[in-house]
Backbone as a printed PyTorch tensor [residue, N CA C, xyz], in Angstrom:
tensor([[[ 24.8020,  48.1490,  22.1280],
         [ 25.2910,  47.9450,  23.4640],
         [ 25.3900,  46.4440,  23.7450]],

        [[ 26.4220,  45.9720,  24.2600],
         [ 26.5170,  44.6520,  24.6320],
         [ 26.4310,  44.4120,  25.8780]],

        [[ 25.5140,  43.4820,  25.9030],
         [ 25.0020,  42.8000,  27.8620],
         [ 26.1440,  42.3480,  28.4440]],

        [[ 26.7750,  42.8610,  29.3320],
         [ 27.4690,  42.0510,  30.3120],
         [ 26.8230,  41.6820,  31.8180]],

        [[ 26.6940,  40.6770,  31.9720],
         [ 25.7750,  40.2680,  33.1170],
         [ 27.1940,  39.2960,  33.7440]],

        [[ 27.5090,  39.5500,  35.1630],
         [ 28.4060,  38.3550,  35.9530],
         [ 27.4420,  36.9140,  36.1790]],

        [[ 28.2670,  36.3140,  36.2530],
         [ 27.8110,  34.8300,  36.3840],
         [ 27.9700,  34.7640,  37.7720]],

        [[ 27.1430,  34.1380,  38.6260],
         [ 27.7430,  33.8040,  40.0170],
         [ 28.6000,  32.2350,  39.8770]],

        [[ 29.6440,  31.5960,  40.6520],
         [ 30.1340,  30.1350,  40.5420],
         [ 28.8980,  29.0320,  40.3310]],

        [[ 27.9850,  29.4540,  41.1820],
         [ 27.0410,  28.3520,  41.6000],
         [ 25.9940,  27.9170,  40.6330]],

        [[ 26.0790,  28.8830,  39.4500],
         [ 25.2910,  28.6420,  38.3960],
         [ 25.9210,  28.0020,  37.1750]],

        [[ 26.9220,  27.2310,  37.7140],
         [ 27.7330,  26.5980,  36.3470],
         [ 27.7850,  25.5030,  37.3060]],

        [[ 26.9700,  24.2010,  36.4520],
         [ 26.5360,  23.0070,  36.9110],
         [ 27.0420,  22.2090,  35.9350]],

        [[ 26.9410,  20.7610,  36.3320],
         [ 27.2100,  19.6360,  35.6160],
         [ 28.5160,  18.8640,  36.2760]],

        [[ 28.8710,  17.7880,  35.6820],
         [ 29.8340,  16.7010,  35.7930],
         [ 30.7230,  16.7580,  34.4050]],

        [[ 32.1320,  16.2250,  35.1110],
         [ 33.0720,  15.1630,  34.1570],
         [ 33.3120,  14.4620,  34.6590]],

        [[ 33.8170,  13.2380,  33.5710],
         [ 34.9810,  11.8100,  34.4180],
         [ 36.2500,  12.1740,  34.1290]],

        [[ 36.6290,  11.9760,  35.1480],
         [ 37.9650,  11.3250,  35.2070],
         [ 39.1200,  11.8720,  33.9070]],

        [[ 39.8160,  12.5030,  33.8900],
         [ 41.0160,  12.8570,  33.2610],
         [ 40.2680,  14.4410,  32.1680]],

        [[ 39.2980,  15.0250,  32.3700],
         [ 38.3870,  15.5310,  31.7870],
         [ 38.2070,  17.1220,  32.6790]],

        [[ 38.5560,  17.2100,  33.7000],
         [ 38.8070,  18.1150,  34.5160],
         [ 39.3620,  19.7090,  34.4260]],

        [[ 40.5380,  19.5530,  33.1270],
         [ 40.0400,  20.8410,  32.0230],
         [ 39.6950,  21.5720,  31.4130]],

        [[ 38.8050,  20.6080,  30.7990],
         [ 37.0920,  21.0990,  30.1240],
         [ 36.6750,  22.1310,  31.2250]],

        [[ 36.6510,  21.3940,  32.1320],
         [ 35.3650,  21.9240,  33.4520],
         [ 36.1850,  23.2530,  33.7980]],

        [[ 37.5320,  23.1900,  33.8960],
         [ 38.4650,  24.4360,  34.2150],
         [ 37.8650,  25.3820,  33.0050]],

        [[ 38.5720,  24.9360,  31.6560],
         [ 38.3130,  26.1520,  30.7400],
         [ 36.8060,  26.3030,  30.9130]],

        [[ 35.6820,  25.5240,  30.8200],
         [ 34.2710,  26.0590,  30.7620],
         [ 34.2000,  27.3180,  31.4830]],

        [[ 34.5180,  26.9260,  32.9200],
         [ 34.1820,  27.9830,  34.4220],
         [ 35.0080,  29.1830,  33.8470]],

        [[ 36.1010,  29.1420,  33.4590],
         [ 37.1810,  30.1980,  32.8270],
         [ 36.2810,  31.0730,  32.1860]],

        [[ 35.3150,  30.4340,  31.0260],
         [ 34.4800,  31.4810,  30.0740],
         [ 33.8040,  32.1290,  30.7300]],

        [[ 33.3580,  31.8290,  31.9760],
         [ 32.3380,  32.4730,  32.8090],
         [ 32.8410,  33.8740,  33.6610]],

        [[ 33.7330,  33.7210,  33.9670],
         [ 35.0900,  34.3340,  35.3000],
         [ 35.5740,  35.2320,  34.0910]],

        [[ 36.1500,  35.0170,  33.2620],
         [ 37.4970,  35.6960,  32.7670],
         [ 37.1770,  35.8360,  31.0830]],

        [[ 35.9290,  35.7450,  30.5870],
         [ 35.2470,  35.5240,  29.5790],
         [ 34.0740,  36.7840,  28.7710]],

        [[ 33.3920,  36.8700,  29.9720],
         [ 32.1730,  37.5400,  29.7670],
         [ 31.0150,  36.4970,  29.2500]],

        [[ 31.6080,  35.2170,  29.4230],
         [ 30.3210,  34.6210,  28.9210],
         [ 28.6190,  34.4680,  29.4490]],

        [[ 27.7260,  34.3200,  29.2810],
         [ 26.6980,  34.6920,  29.7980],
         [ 25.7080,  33.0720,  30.0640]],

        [[ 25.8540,  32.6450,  29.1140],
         [ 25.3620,  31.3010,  29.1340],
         [ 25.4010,  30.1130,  28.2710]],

        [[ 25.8510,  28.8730,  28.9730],
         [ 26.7270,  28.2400,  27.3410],
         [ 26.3890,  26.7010,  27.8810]],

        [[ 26.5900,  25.6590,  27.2070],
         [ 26.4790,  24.5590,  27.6690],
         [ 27.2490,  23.5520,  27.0090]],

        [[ 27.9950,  22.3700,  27.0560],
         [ 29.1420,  21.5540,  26.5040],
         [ 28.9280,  19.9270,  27.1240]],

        [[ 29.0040,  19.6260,  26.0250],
         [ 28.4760,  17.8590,  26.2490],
         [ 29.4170,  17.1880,  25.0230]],

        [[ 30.6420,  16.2490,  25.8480],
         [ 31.3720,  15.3600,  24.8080],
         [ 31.2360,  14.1150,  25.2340]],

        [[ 30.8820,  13.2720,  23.9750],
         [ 31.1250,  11.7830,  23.8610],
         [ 32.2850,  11.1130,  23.2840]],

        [[ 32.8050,   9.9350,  23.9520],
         [ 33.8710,   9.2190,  23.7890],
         [ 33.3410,   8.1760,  24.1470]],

        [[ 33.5880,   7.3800,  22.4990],
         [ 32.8570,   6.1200,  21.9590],
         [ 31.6330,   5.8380,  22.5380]],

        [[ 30.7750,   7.0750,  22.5410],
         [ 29.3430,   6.8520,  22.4960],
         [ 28.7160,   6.7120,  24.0820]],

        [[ 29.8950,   7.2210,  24.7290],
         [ 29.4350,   7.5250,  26.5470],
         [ 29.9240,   9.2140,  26.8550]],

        [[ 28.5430,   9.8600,  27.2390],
         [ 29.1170,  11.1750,  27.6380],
         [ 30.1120,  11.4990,  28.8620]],

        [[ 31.1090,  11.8280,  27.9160],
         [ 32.2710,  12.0750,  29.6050],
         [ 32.6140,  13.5700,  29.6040]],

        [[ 31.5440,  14.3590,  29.3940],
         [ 31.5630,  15.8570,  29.7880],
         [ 30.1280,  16.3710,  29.3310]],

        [[ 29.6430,  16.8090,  30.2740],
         [ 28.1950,  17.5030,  30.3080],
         [ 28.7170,  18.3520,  31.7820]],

        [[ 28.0250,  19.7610,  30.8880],
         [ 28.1290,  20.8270,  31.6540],
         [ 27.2800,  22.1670,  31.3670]],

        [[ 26.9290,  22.9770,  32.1310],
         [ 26.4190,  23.9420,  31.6220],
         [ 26.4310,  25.0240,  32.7520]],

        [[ 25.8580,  25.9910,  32.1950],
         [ 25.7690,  27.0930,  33.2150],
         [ 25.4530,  28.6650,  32.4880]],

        [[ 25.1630,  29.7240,  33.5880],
         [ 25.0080,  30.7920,  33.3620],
         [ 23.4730,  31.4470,  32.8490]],

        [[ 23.0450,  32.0830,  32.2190],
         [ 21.7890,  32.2000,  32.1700],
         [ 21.6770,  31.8790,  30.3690]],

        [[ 20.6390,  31.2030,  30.5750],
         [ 19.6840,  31.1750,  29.0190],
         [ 19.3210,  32.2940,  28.6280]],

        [[ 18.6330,  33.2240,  29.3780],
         [ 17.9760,  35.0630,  29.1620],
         [ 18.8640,  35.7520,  29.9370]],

        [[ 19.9620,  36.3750,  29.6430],
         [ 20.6100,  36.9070,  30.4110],
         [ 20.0290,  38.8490,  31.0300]],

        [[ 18.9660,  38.9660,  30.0380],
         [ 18.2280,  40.1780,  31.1850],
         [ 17.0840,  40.0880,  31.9180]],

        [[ 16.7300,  38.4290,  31.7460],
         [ 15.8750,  38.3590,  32.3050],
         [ 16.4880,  37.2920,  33.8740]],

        [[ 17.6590,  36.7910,  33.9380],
         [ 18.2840,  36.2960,  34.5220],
         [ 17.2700,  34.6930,  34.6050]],

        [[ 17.3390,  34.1890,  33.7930],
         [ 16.7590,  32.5370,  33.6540],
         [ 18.2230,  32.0390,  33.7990]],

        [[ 18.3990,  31.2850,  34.4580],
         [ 19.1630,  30.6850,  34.7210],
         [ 19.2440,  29.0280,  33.5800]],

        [[ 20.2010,  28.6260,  32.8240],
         [ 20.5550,  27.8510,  31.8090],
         [ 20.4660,  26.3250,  32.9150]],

        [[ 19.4740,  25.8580,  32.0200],
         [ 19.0270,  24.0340,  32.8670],
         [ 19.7850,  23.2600,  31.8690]],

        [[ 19.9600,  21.8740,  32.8020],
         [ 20.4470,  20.4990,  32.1470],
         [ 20.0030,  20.5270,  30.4210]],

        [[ 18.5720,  20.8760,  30.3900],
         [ 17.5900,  20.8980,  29.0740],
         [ 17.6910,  21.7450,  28.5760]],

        [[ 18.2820,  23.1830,  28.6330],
         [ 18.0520,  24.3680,  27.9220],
         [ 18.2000,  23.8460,  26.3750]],

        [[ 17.2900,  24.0140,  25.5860],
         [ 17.6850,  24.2960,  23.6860],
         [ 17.7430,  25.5520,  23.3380]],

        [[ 18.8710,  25.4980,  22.1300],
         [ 19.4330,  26.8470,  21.9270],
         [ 19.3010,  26.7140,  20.1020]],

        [[ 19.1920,  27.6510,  19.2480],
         [ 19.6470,  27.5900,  18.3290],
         [ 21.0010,  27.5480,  17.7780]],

        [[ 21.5880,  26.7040,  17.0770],
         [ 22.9340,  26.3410,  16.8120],
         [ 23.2070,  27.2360,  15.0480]],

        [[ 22.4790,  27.7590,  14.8700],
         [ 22.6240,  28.1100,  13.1130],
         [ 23.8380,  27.5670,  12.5960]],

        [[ 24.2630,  28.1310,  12.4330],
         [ 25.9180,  27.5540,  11.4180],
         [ 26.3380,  25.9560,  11.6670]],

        [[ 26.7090,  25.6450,  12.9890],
         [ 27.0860,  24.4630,  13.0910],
         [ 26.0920,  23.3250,  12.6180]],

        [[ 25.1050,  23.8260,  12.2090],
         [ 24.6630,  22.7310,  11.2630],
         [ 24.6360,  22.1840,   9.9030]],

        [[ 25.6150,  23.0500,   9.5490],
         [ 26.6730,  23.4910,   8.0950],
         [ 27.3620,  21.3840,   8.2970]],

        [[ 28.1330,  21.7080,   9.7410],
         [ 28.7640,  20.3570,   9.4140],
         [ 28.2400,  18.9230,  10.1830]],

        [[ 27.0540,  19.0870,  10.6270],
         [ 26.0510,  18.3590,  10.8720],
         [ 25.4550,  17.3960,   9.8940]],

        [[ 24.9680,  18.3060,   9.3920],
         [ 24.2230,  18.2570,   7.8660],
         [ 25.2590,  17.4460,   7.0440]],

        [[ 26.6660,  18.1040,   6.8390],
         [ 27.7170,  17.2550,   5.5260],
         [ 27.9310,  16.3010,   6.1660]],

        [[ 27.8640,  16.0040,   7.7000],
         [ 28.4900,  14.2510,   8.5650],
         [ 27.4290,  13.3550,   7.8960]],

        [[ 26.2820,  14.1530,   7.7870],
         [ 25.0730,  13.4080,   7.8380],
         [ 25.0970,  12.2730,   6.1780]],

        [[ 25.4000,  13.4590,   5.3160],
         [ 25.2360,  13.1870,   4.3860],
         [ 26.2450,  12.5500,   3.7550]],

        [[ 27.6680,  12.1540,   4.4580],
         [ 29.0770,  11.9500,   4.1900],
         [ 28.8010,  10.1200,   4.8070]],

        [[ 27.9710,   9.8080,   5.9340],
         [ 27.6960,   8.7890,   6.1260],
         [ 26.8570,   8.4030,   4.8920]],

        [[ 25.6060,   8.7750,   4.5930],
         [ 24.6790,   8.3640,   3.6550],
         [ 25.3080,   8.1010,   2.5120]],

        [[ 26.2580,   8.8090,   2.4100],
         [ 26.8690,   8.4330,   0.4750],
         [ 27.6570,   6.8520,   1.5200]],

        [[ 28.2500,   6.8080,   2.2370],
         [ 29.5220,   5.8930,   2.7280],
         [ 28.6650,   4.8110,   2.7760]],

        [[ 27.2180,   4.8020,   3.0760],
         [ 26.5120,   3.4810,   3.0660],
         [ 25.6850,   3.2450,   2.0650]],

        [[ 25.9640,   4.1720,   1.0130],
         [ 24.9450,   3.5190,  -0.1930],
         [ 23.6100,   4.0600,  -0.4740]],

        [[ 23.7220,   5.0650,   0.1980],
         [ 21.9400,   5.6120,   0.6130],
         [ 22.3000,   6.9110,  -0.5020]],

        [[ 23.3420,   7.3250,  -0.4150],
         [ 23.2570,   8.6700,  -1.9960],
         [ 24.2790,   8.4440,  -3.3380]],

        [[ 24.4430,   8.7650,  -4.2320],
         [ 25.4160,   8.9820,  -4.8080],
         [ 25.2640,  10.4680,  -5.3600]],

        [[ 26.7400,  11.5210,  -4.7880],
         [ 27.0430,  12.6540,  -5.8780],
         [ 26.6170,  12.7050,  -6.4870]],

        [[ 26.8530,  11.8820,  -7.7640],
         [ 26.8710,  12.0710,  -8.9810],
         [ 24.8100,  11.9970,  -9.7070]],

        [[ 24.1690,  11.6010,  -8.8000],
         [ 22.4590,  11.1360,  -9.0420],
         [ 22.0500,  12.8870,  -8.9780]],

        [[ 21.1880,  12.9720, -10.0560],
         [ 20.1960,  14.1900,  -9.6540],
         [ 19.5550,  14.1840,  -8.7540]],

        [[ 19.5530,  15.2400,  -7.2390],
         [ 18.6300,  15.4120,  -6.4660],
         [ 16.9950,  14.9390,  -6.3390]],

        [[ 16.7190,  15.2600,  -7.5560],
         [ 15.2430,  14.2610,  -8.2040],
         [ 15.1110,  13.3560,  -8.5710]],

        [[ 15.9330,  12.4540,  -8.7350],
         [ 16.1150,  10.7160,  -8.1360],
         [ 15.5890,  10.5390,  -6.6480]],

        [[ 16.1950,  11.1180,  -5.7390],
         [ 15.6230,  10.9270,  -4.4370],
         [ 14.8230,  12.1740,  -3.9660]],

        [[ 14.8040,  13.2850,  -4.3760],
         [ 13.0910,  13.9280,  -4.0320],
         [ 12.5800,  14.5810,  -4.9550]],

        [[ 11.6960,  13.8210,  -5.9580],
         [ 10.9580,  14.2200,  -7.4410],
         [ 10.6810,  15.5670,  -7.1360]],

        [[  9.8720,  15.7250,  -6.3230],
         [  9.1700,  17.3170,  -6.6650],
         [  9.9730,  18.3270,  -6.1250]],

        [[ 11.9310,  18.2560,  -6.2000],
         [ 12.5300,  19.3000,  -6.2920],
         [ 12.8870,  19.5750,  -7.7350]],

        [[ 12.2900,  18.4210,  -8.4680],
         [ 12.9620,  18.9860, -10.1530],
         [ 11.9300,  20.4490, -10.8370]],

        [[ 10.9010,  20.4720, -10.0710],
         [ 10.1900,  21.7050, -10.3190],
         [ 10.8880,  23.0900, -10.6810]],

        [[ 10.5250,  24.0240, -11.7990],
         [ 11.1850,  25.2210, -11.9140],
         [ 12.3120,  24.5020, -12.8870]],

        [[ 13.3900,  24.0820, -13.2550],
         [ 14.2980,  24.0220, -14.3030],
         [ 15.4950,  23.1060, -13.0350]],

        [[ 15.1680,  22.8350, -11.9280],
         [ 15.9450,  21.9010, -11.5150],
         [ 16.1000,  20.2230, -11.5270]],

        [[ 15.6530,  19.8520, -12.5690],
         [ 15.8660,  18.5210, -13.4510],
         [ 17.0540,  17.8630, -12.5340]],

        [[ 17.7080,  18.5390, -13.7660],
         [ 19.0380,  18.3730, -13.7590],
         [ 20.3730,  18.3050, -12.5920]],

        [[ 19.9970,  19.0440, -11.4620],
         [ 20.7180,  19.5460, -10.5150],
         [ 21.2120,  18.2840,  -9.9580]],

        [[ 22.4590,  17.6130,  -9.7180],
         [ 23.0770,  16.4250,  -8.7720],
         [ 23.3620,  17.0540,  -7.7330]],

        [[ 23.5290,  15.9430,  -6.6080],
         [ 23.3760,  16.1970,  -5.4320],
         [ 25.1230,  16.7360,  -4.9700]],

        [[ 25.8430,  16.5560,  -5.9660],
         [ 27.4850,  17.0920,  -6.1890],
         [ 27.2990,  18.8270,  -6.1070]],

        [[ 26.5020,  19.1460,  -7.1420],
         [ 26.1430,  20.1920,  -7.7650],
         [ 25.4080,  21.2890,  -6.5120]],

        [[ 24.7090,  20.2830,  -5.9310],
         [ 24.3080,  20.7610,  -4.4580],
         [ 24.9440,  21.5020,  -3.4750]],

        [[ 25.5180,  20.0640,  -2.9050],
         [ 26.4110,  20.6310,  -1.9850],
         [ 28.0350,  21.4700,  -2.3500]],

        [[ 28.5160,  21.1160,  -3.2160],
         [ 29.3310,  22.4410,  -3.0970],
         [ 29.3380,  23.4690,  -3.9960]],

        [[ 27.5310,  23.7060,  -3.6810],
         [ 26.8280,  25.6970,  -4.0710],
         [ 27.4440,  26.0110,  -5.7500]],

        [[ 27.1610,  24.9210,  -6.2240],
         [ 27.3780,  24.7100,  -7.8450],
         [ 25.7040,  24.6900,  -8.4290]],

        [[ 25.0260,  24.4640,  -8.1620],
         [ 23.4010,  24.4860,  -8.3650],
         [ 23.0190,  25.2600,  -8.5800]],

        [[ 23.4490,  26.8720,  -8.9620],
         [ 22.3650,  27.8350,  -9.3000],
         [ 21.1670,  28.1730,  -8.2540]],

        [[ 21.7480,  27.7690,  -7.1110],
         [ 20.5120,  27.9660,  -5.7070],
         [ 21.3120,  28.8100,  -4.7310]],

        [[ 21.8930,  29.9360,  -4.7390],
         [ 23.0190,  30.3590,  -3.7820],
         [ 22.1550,  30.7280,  -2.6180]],

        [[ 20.7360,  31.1160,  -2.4420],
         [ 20.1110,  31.7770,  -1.4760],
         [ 18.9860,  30.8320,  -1.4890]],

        [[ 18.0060,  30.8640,   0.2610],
         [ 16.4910,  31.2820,  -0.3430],
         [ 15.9710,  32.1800,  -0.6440]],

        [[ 15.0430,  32.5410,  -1.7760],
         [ 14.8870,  33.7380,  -2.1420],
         [ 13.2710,  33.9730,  -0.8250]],

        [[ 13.1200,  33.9260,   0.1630],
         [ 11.9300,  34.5250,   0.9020],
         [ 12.5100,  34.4370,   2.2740]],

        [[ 12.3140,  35.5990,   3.0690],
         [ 12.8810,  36.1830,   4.6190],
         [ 12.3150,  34.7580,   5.1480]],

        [[ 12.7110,  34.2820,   6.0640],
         [ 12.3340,  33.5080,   7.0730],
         [ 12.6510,  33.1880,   8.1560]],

        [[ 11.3760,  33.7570,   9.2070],
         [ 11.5530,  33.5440,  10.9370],
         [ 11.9920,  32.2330,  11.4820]],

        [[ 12.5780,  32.4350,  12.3380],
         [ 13.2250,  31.6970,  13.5240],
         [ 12.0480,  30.1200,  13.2380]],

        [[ 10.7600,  30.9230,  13.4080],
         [  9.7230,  29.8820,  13.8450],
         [  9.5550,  29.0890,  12.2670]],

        [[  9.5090,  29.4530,  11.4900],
         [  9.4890,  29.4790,   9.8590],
         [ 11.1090,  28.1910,   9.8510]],

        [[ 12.1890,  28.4450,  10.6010],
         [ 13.0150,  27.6080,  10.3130],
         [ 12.7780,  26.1730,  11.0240]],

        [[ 11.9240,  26.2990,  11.8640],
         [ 11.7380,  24.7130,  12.6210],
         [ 10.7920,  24.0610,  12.1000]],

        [[ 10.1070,  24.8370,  10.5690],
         [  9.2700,  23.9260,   9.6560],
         [ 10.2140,  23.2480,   8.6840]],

        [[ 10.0620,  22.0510,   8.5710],
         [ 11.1920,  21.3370,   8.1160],
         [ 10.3370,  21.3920,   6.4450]],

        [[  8.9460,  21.1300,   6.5130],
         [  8.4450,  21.0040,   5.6250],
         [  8.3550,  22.6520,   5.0430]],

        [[  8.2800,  23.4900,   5.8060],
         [  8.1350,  24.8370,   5.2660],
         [  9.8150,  24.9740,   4.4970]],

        [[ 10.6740,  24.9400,   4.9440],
         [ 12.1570,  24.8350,   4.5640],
         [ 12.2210,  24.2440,   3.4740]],

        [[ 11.6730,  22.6880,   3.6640],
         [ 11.9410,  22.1110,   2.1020],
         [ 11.3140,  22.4720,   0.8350]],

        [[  9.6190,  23.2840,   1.3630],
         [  8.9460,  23.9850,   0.2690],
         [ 10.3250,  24.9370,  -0.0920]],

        [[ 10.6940,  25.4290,   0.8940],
         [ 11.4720,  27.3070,  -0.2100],
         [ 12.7280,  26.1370,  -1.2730]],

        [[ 12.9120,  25.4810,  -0.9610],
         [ 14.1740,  25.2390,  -2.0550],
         [ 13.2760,  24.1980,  -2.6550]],

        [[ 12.3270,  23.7410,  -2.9180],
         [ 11.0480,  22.9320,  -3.5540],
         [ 10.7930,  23.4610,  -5.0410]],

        [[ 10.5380,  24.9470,  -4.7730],
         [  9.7380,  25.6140,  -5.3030],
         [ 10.9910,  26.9670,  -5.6680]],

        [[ 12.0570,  26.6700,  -5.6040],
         [ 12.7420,  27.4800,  -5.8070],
         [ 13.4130,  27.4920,  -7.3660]],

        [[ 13.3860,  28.7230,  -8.0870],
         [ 13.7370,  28.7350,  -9.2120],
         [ 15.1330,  28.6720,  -9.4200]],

        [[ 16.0190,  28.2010, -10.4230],
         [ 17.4740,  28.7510, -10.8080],
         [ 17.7460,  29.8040, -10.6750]],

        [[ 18.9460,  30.4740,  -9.9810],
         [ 19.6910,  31.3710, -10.5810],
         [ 20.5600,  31.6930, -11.8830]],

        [[ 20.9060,  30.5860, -12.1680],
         [ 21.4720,  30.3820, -13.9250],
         [ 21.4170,  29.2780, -14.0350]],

        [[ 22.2980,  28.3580, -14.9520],
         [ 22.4300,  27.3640, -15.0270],
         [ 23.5170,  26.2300, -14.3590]],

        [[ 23.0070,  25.1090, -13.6380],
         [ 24.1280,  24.9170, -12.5880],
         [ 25.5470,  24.6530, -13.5400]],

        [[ 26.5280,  25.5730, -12.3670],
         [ 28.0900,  25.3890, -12.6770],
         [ 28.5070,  24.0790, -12.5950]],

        [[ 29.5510,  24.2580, -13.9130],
         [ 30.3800,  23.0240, -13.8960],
         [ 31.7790,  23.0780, -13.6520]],

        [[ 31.8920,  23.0500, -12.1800],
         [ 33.4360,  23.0440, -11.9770],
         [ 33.8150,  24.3390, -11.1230]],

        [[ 32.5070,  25.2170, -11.2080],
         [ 32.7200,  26.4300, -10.6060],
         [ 31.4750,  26.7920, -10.0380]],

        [[ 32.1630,  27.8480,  -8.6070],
         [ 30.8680,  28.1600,  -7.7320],
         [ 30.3640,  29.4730,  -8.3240]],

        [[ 28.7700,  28.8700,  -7.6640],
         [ 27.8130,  29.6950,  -8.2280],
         [ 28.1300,  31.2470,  -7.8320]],

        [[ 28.0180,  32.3810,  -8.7350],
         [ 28.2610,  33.5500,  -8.0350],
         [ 27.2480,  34.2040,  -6.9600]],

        [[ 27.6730,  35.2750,  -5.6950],
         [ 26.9600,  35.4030,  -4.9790],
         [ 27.4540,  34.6420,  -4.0180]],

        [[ 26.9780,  34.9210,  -2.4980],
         [ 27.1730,  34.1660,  -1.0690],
         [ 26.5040,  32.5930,  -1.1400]],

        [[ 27.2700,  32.1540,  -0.9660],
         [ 26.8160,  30.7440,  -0.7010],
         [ 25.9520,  30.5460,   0.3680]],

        [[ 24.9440,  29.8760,   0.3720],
         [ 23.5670,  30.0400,   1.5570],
         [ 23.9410,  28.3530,   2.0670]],

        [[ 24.2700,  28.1580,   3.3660],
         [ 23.8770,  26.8100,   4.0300],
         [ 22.5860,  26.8460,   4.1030]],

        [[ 21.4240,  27.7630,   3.8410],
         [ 19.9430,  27.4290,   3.8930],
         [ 19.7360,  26.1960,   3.1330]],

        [[ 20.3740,  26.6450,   1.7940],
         [ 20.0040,  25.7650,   0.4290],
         [ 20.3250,  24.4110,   0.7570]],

        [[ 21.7540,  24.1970,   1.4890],
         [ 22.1080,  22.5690,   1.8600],
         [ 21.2840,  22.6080,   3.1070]],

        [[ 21.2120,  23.0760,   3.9430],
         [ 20.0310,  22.5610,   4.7630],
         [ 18.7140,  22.1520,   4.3860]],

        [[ 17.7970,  22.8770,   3.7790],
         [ 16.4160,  22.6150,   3.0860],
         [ 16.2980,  21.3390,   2.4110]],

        [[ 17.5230,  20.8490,   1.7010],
         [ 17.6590,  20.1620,   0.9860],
         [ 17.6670,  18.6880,   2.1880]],

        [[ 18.5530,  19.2240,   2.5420],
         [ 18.8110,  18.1350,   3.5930],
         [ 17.8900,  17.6600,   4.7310]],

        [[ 16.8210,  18.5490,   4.6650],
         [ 15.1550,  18.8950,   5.6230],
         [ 14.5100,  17.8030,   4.4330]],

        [[ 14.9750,  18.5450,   2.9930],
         [ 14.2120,  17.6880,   2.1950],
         [ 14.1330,  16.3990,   1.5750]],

        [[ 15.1440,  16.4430,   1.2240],
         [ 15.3290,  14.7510,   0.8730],
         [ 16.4130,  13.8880,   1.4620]],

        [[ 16.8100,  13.9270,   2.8780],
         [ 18.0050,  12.5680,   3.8910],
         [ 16.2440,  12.8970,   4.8280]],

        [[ 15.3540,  13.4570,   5.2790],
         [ 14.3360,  12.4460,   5.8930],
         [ 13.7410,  11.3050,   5.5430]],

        [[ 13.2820,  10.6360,   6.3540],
         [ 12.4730,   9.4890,   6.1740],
         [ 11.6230,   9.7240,   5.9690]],

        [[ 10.7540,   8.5870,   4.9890],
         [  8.9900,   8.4440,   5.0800],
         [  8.8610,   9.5230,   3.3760]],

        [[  7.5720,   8.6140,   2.9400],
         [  7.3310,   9.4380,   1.3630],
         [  5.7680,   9.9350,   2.3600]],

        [[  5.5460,  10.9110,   1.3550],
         [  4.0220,  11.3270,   1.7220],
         [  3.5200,  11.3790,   0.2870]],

        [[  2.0470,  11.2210,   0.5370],
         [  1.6500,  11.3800,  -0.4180],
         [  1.7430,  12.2060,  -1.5650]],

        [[  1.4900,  12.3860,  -3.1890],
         [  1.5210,  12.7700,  -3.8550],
         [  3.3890,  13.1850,  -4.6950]],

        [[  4.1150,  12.5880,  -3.7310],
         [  5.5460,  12.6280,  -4.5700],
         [  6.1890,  13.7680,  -4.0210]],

        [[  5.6550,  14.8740,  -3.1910],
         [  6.0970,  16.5560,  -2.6500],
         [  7.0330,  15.8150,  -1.6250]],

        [[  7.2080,  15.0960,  -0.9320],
         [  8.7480,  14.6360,  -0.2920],
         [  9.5470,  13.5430,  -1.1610]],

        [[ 10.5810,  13.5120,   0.1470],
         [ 11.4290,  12.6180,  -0.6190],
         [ 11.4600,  11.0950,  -0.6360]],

        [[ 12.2610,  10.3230,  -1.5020],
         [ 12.0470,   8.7430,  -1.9280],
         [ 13.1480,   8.7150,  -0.8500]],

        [[ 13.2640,   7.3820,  -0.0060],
         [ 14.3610,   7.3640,   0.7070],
         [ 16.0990,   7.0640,  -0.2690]],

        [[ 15.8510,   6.0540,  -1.1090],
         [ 16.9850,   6.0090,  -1.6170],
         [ 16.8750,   5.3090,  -3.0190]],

        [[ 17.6660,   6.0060,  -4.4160],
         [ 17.4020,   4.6950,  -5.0980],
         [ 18.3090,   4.0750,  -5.7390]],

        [[ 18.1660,   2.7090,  -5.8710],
         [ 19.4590,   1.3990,  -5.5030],
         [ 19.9010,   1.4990,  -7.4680]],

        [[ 21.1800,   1.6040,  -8.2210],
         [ 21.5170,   1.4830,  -8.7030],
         [ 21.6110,  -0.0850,  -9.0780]]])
């Protein structure tokens, strides 16, 4: 069964500037003519927000009404979060493709991943298509719990050359990775990552 709950007008808050007045049309639109329940939209142009908005409820059966602050889980869109992230880091020198993952975080070469480059990684050529263990919501905001499952994670075969690994491709695996070695700071004993290393 799917919740349809009405929005009242007065619960879709926020500002735009100036020529931006669209946004705010289509937003209210999702609400009215949508079924949307609760959503929130914030754009920057050159690094000044000129659309923040939100509205509708955060719990829509419990009727919480969606604040300035509400956090939401984003799952997927951090698919291209994650590659901006890492698309800057190669652009400034901080990765190269072509380096084994265990150049910059040793204790992922554990299990038969030596070898694995960070090429090999990201486009699901690594023999890592999944994590292999269920993991809760709460289990995903351990960054360190995340980077253990692909840490400690064995091959699926041997990484492809030129071709994707068979099986669903998991953004877990580029996420974990990306939990695991683009943070800052080493900890002791070598189990995180080196920040970068200079050719």
């Amino acid at each position: 069964m799917v919740l349809k709950v009405d929005v009242p007008p007065h619960l879709v808050g926020g500002d735009v500037d100036s020529g931006y007045g669209p946004v705010a049309d289509a937003f209210r639109r999702n609400f009215a003519d949508r079924g949307e329940i609760g959503a929130a939209c914030a754009v920057y142009r050159d690094g000044v927000k000129v659309v923040d908005l939100w509205g509708g409820y955060s719990d829509g059966r419990r009727r919480l009404p969606w604040q300035p602050d509400t956090l939401v889980t984003v799952a997927s869109t951090t698919k291209g979060v994650a590659s901006l992230a890492i698309a800057v880091a190669h652009s400034r020198g901080l990765l190269d493709y072509d380096e084994r993952v265990a150049s910059y975080w040793p204790a992922f070469a554990q299990n038969g991943k030596a070898g694995v480059t960070v090429r090999q990684l990201l486009s699901h050529q690594a023999g890592l298509a999944v994590i292999d263990r269920p993991l809760s919501l709460e289990d995903l905001a351990d960054l360190d719990l995340v980077a253990g499952c692909s840490r400690s994670r064995r091959l699926d075969g041997s990484p492809a050359r030129g071709t994707a690994t068979t099986g669903s491709p998991s953004a877990g695996t580029r996420v974990s990775c990306c939990a695991g070695w683009i943070r800052r700071g080493e900890r002791s004993g070598g189990s995180s990552p080196r920040r970068s290393p200079r050719r």
